[in-house]
PATI-836081 format. One record per residue: residue number from 0; residue in one letter; x, z, y of N, C-alpha, C in turn. Coordinates in steps of 0.05 Angstrom, whole numbers. Example, Ala and Ser with C-alpha at 12.3 -4.5 7.8 and 13.67 -1.06 7.14 Angstrom:
BEGIN
0:A:264:156:-114:246:156:-90:264:156:-66
1:S:257:142:-45:273:143:-21:258:157:1
end
This chain:
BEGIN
0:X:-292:-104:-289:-280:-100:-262:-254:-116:-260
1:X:-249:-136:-235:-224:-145:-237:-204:-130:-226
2:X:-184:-126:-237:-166:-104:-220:-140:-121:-210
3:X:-126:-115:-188:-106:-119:-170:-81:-99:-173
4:X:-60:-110:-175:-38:-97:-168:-25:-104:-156
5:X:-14:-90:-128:0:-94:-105:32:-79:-104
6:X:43:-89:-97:71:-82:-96:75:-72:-74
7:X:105:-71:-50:107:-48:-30:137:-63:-15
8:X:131:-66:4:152:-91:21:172:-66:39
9:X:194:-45:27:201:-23:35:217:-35:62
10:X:203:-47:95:215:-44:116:230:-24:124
11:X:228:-3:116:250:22:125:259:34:112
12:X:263:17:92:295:28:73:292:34:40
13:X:311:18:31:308:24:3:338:34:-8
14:X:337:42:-31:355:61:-53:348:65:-74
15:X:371:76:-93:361:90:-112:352:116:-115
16:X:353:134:-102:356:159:-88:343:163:-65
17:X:331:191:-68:315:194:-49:324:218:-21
18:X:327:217:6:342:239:21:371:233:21
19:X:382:206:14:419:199:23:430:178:19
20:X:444:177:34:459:146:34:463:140:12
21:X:472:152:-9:484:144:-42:461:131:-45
22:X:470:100:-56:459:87:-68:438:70:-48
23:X:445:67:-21:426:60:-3:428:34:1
24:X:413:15:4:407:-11:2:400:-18:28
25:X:417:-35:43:391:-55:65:373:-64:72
26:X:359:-68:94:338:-88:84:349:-104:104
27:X:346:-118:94:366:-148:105:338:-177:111
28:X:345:-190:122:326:-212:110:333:-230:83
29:X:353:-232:77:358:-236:44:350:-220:23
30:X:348:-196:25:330:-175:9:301:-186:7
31:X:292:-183:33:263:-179:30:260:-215:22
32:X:271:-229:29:252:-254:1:265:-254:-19
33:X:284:-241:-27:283:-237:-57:271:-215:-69
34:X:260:-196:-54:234:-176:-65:206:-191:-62
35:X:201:-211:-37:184:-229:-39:183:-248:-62
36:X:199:-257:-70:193:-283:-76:187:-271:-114
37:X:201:-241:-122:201:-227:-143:164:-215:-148
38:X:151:-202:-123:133:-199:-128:110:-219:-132
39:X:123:-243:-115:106:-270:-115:109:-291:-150
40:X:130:-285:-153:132:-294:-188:128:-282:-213
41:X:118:-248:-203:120:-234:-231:91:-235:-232
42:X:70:-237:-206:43:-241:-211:29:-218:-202
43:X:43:-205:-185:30:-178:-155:11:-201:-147
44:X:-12:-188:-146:-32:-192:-125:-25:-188:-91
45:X:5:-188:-86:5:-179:-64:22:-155:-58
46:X:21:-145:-24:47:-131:-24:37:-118:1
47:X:30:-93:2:30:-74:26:69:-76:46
48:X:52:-78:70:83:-77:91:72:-52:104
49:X:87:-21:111:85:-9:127:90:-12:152
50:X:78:9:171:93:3:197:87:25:211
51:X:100:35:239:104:43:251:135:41:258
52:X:145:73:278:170:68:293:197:67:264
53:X:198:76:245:210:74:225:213:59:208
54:X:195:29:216:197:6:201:198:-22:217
55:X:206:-35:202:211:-69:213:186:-73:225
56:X:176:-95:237:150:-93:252:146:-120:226
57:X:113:-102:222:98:-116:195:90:-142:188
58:X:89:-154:216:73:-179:221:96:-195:228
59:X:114:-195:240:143:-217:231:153:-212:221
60:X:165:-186:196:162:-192:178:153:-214:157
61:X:120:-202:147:104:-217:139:110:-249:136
62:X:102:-255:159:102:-279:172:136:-287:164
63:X:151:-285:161:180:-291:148:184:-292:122
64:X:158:-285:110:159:-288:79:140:-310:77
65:X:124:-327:89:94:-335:77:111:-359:72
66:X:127:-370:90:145:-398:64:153:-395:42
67:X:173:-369:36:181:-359:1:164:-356:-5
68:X:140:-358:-20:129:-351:-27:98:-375:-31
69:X:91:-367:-51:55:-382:-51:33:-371:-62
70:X:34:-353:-76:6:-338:-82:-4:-309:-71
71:X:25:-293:-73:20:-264:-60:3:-261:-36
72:X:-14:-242:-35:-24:-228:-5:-5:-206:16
73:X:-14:-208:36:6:-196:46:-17:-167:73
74:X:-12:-151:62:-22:-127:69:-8:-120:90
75:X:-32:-124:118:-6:-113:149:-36:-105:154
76:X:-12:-81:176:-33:-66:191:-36:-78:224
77:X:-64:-74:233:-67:-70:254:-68:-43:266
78:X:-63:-40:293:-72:-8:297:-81:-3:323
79:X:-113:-4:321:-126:10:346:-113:21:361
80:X:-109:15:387:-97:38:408:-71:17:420
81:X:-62:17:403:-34:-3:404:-40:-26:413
82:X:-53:-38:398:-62:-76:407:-92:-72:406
83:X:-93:-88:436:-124:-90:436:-142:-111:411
84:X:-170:-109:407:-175:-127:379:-174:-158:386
85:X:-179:-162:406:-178:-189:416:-145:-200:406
86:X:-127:-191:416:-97:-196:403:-96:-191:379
87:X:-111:-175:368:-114:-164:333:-120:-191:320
88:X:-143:-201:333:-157:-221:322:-142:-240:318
89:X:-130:-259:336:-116:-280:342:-87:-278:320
90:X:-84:-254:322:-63:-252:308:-69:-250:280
91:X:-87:-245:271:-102:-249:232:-111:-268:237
92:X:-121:-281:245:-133:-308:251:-106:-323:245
93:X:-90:-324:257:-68:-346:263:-46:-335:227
94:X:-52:-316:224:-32:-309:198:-48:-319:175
95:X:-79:-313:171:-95:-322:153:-86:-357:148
96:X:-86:-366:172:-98:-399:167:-64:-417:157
97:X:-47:-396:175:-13:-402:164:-10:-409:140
98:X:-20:-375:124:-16:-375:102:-32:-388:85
99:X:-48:-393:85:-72:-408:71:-88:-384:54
100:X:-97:-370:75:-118:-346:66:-104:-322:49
101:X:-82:-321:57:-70:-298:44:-64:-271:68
102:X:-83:-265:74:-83:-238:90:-98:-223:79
103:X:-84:-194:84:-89:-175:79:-93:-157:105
104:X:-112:-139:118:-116:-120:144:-125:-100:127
105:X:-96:-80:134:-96:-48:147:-95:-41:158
106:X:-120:-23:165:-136:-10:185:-119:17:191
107:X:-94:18:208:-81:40:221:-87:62:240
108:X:-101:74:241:-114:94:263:-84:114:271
109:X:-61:124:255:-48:133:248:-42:169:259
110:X:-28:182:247:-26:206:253:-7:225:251
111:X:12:213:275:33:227:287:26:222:309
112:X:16:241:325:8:240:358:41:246:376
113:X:61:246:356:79:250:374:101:216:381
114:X:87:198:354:91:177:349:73:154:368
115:X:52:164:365:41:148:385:33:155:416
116:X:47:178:419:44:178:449:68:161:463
117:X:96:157:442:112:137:455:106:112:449
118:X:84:100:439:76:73:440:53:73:460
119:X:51:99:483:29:98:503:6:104:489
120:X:-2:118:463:-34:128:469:-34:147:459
121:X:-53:167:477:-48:193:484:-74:203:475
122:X:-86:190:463:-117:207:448:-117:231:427
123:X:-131:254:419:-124:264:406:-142:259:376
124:X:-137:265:350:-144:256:331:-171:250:332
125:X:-194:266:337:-220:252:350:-227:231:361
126:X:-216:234:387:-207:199:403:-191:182:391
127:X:-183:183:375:-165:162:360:-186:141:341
128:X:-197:161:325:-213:154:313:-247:136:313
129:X:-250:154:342:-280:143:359:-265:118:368
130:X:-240:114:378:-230:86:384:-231:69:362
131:X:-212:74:340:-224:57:314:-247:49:309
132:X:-274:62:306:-296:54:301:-306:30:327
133:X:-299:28:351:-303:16:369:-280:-10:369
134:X:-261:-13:363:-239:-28:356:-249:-48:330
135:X:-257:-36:313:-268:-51:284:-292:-67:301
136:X:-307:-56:315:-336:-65:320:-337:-93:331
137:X:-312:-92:354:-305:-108:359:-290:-127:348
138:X:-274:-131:337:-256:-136:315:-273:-158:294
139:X:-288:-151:281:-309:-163:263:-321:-180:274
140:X:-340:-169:299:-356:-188:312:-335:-211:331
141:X:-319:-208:336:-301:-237:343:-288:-247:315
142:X:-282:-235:293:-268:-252:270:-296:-269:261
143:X:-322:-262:266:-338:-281:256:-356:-299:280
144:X:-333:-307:298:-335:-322:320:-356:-318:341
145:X:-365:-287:343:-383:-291:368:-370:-281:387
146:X:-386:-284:411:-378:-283:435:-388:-247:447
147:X:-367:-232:444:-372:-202:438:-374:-192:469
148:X:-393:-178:478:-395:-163:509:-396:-133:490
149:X:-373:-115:500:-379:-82:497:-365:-69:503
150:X:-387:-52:514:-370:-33:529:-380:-1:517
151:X:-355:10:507:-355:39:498:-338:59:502
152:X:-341:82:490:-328:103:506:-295:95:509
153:X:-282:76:502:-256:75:501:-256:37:511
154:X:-266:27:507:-254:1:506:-284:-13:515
155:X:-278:-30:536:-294:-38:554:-283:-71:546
156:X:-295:-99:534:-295:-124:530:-314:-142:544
157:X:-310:-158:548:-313:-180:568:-316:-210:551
158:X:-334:-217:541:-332:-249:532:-314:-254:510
159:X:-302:-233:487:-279:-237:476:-294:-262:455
160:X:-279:-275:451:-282:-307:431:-254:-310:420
161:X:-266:-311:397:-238:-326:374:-242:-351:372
162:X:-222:-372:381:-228:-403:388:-213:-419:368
163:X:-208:-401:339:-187:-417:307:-187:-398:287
164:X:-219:-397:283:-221:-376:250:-207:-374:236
165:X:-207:-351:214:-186:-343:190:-206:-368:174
166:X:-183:-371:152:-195:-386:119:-217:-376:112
167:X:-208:-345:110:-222:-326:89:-252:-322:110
168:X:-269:-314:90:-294:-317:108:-311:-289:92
169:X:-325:-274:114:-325:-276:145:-298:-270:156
170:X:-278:-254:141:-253:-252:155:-229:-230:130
171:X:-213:-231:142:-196:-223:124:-190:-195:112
172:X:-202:-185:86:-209:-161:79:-204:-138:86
173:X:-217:-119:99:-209:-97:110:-199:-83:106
174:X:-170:-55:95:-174:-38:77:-164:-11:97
175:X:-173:10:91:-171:34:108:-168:52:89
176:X:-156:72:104:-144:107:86:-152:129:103
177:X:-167:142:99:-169:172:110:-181:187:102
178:X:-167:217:96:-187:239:85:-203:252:105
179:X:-212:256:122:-218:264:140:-246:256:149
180:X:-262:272:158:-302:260:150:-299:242:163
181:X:-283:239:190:-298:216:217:-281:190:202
182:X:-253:196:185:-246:182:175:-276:160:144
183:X:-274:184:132:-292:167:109:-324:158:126
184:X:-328:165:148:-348:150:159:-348:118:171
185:X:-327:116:178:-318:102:194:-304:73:173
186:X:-298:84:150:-290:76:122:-314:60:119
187:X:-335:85:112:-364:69:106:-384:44:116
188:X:-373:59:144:-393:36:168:-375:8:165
189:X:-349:8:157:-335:-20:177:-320:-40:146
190:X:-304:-25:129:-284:-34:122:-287:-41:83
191:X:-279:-59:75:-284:-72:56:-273:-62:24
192:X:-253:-46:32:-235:-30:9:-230:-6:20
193:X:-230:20:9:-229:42:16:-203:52:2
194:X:-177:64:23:-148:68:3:-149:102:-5
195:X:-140:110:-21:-137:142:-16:-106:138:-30
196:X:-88:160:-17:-63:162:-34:-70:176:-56
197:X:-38:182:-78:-40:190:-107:-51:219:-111
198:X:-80:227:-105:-77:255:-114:-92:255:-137
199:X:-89:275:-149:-104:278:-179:-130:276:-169
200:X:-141:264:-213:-165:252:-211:-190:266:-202
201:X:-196:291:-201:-217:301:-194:-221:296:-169
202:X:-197:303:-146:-194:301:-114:-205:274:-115
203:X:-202:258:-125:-197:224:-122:-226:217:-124
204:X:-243:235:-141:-264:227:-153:-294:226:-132
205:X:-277:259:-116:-294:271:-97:-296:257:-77
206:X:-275:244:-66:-268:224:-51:-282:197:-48
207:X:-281:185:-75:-307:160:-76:-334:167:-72
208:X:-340:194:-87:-372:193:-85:-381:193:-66
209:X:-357:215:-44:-370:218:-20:-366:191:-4
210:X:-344:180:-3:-350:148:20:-370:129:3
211:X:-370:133:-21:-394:116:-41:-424:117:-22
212:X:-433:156:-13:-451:158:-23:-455:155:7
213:X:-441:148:36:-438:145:66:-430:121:70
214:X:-430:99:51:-432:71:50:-460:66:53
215:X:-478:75:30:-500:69:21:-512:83:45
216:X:-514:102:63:-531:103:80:-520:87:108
217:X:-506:67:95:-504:48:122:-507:21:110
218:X:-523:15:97:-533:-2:64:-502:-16:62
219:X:-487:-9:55:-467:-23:46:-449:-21:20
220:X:-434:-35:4:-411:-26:-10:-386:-21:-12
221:X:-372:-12:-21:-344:-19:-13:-333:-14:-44
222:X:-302:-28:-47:-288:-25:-68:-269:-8:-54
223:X:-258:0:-77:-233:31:-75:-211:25:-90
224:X:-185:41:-75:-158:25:-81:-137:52:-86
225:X:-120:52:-96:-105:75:-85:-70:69:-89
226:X:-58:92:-74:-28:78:-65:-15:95:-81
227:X:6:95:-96:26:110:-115:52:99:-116
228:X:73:116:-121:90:107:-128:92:106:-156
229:X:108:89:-188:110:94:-214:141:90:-219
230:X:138:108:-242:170:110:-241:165:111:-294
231:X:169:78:-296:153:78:-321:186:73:-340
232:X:186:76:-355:214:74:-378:195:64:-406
233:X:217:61:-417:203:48:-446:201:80:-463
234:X:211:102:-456:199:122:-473:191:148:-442
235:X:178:160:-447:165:178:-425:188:202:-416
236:X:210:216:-442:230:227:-441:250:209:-422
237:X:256:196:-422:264:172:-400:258:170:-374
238:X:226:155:-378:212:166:-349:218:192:-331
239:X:217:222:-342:225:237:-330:248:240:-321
240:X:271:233:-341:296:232:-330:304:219:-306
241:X:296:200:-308:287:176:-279:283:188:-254
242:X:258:206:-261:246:217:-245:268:235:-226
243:X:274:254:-247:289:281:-230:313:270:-217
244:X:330:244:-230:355:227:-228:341:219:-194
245:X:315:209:-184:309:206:-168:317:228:-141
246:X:311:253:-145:323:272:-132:349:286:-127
247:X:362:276:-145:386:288:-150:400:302:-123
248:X:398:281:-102:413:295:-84:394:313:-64
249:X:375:319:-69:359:325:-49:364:360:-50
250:X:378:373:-33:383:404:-33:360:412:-7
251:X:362:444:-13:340:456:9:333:456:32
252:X:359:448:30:361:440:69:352:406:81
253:X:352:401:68:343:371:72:313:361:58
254:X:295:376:47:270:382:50:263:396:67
255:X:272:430:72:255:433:106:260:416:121
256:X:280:405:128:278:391:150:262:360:150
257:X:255:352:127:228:327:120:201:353:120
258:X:195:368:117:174:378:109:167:391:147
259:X:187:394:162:189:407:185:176:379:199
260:X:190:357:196:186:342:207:149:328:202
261:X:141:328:176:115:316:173:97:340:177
262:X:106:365:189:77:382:208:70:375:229
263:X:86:354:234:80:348:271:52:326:260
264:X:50:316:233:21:297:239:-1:317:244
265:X:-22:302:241:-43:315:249:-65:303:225
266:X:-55:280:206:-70:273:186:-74:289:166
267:X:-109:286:157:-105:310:135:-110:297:106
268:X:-98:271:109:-90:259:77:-58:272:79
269:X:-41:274:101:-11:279:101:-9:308:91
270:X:-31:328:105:-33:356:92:-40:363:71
271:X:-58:346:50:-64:337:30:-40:336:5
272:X:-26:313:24:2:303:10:15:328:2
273:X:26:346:26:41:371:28:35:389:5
274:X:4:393:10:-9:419:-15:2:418:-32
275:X:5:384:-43:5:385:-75:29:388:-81
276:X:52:400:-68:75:413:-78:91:434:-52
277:X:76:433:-36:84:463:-17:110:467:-5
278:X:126:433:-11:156:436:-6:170:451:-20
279:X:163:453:-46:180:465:-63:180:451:-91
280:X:198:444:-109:205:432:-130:204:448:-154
281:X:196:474:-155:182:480:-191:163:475:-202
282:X:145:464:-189:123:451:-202:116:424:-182
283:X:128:404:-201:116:384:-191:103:356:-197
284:X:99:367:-225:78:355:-243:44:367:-233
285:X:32:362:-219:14:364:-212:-11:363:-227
286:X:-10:340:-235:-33:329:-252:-19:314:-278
287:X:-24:318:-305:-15:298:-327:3:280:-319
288:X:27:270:-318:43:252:-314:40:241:-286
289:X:29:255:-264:27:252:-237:51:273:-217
290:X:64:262:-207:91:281:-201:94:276:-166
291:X:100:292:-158:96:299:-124:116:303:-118
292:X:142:289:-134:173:287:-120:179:285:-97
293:X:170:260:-96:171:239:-79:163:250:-47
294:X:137:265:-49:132:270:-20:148:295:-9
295:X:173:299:-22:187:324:-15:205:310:11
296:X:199:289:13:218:287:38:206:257:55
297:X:183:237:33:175:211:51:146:225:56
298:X:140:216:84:109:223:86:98:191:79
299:X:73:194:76:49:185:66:46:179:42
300:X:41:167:20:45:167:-1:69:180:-21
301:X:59:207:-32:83:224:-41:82:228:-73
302:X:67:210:-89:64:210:-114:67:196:-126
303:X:78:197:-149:91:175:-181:70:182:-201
304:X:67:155:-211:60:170:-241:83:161:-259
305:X:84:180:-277:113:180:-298:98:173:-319
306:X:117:166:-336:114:157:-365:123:129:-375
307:X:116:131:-398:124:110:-413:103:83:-409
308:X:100:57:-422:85:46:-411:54:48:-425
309:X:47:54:-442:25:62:-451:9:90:-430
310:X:21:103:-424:12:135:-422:11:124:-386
311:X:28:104:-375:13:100:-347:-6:84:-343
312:X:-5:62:-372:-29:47:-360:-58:68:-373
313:X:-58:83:-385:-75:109:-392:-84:129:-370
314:X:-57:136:-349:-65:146:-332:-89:130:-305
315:X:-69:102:-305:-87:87:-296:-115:79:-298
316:X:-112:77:-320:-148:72:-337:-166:106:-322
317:X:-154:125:-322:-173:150:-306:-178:141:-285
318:X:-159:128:-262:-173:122:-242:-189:99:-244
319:X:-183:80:-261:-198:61:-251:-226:71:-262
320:X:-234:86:-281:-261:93:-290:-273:109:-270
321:X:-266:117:-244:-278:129:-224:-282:110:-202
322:X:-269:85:-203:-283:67:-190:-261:43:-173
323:X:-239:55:-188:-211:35:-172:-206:7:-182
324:X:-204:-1:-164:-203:-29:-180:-170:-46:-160
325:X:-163:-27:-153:-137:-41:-134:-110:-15:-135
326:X:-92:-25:-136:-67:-2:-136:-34:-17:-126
327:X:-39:-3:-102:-12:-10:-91:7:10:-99
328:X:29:-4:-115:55:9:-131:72:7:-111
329:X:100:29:-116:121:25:-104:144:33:-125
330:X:167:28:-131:185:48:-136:215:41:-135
331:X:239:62:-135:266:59:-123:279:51:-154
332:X:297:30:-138:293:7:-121:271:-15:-125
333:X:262:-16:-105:236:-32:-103:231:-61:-112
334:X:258:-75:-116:262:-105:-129:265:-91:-168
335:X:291:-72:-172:290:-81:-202:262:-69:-209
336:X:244:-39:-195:227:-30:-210:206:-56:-207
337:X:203:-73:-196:176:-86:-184:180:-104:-217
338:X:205:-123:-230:207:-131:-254:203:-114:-275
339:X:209:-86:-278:212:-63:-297:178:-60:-290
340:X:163:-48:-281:129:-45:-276:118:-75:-289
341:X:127:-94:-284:119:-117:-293:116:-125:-316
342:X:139:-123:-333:144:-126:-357:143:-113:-376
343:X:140:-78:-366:132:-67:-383:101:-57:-381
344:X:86:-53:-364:55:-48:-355:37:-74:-354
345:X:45:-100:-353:18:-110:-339:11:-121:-370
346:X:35:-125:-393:18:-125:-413:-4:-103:-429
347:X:-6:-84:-421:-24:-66:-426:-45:-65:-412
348:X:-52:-79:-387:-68:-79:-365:-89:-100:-369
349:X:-111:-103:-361:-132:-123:-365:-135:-144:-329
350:X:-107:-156:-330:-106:-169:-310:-106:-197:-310
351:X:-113:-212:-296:-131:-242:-285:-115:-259:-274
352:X:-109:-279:-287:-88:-298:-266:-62:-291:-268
353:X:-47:-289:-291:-17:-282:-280:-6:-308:-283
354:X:18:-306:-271:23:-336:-269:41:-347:-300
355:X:37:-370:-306:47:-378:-340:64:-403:-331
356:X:84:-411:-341:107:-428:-343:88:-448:-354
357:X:95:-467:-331:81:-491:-332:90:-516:-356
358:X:74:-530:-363:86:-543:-388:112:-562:-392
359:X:124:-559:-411:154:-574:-402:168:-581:-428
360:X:178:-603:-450:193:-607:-462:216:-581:-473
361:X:218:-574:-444:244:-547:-458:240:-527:-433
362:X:246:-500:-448:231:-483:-434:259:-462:-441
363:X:275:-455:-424:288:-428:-426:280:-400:-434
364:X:302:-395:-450:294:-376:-471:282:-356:-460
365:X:267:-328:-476:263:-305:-462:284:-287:-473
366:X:307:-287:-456:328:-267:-473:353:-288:-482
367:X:373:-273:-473:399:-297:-482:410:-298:-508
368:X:406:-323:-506:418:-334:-529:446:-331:-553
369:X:437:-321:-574:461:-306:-593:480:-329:-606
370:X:506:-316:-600:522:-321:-619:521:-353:-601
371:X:509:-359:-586:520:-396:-570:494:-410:-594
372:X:487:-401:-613:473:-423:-623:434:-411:-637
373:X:435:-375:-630:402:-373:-652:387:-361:-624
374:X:367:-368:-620:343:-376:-609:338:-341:-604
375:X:324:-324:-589:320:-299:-595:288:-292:-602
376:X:280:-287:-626:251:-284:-630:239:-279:-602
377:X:201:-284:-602:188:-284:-587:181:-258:-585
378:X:175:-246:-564:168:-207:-558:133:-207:-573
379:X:136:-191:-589:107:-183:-606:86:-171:-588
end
């Protein structure tokens, strides 16, 4: 299996610390290409950009990094409801062929109805969803240049034509997240990678079989991905320290009020998220070196895996033997951990293509140079 690792383009805010200004970082446009150009040289497959009202908007963004940069993918969402597919299209179309086939489409249905009724759509999670499946339908059938007439319960098209295909063929990989049945149906029928966030392996497991086994009655396949945050040290006593050092400032009152605030979704991967620590911090080792800090105050993805670097690429190896073959990482701060995940994990990892220092007479050291004159052994 070839596996992918994706990094995490933090539009709305990075730190060391999670819940307070201490230690809070910009995002600047000088940041983000030097977190670009870091995930583009350490050999990420690529880089999820969030979005909604709490982040930079994904696609100029994006599109502001595809010069720094030359190999990375770049993971943006579209989102039914918001932009019609015809504008969807044109717009992956025109970012695909920019970049020279480096797109990535996430499939956003999203779920804060209190969020998207101020971007004007007023469906409730049902209708949101029956729009997605009608949004993709269309969506597909213009990315592979036909001339689409349909009309359905939400969205009525007329002649739509894409008149400057993507690279990528038939079009630029799909990937979607939802726990939710109409969600993993809709997974099944349309989209090319299936995401689930960090929950332990059994949940995770139940999860594939079932969009596995509602692919296949729509004869199709799909590959499976999942989103985490890692928080890895060179000894696992470390790792934890990290970990809790991560919360430090976070007191009671500033979790209800994140935990107050993510009841207003209506997603039930977000309620999912919640379970696995109930807004409360005595247990939040969940699963073996799987820790649910994190979602004490960010919604959507609310899990790390801890450890040292053996014991995560171990944890990793569980998921991927259930069928993952893709993992979008994050962690604070999102530039030094993206080198720290790098250097200490991907040599343990059975990964494809990383990039190698091209051949050269003289080659700068790995590690500075002692004493002005001895060379520093090569890493074993």
């Amino acid at each position: 299996m070839s596996l992918d690792i994706h990094w995490f383009i933090p539009t709305h805010g990075d730190g060391r610390y999670l819940g307070t200004a201490v230690g809070g970082r910009a995002i600047t446009a000088d940041y983000l290409q030097q977190l670009a150009g870091a995930i583009d040289q350490l050999g990420y497959a690529g880089a999820l950009l969030p979005t909604g009202k709490s982040c930079e908007d994904a696609w100029i963004t994006a599109a502001s990094l595809i010069a720094v940069t030359k190999r990375m993918k770049f993971l943006v969402a579209i989102r039914p409801g918001i932009s019609s597919p015809g504008m969807a299209a044109r717009m992956a179309a025109t970012f695909d062929r920019i970049s020279k086939g480096r797109l990535l489409v996430n499939v956003v249905t999203g779920g804060d109805p209190y969020e998207l009724a101020a971007d004007g759509l007023h469906l409730d999670k049902q209708g949101r969803y029956e729009l997605t499946d009608e949004f993709l339908e269309v969506w597909r059938g213009v990315m592979q240049q036909e001339v689409v007439d349909f009309e359905g319960q939400h969205l009525t098209v007329k002649g739509a034509k894409l008149l400057f295909p993507p690279v990528q063929d038939p079009y630029p990989p799909l990937y979607f997240g939802g726990s939710s049945a109409i969600a993993k149906e809709i997974a099944a029928k349309h989209v090319d990678l299936y995401l689930t966030w960090g929950e332990p392996p059994a949940q995770v497991a139940e999860k594939i079989a079932e969009v596995r086994q509602l692919a296949e009655a729509h004869g199709r396949t799909l590959r499976f991905g999942i989103r985490l945050h890692v928080i890895v040290r060179e000894t696992t006593a470390q790792a934890w320290d990290a970990a809790n050092d991560l919360i430090r400032y976070l007191d009671d009152d500033t979790i209800a009020a994140a935990q107050k605030a993510l009841a207003h979704a209506d997603s039930e991967g977000q309620r999912r998220m919640v379970a696995l620590h109930g807004g409360r911090r005595d247990s939040l080792e969940i699963s073996p070196n799987l820790w649910a800090g994190v979602g004490l105050v960010r919604g959507g993805a609310g899990t790390a895996l801890v450890g040292d670097p053996d014991t995560v690429a171990q944890r990793m190896q569980e998921y991927i033997d259930l069928g993952i073959d893709t993992f979008i990482f994050s962690g604070y701060p999102h530039l030094e951990e993206a080198y720290r995940f790098a250097e200490l994990v991907f040599p343990k990892l059975p990964l494809e293509n990383l990039p190698t220092a091209a051949p050269s007479r003289y080659l700068s050291p790995l590690g500075e140079i002692m004493a002005n004159d001895k060379v520093p052994a090569p890493a074993s």
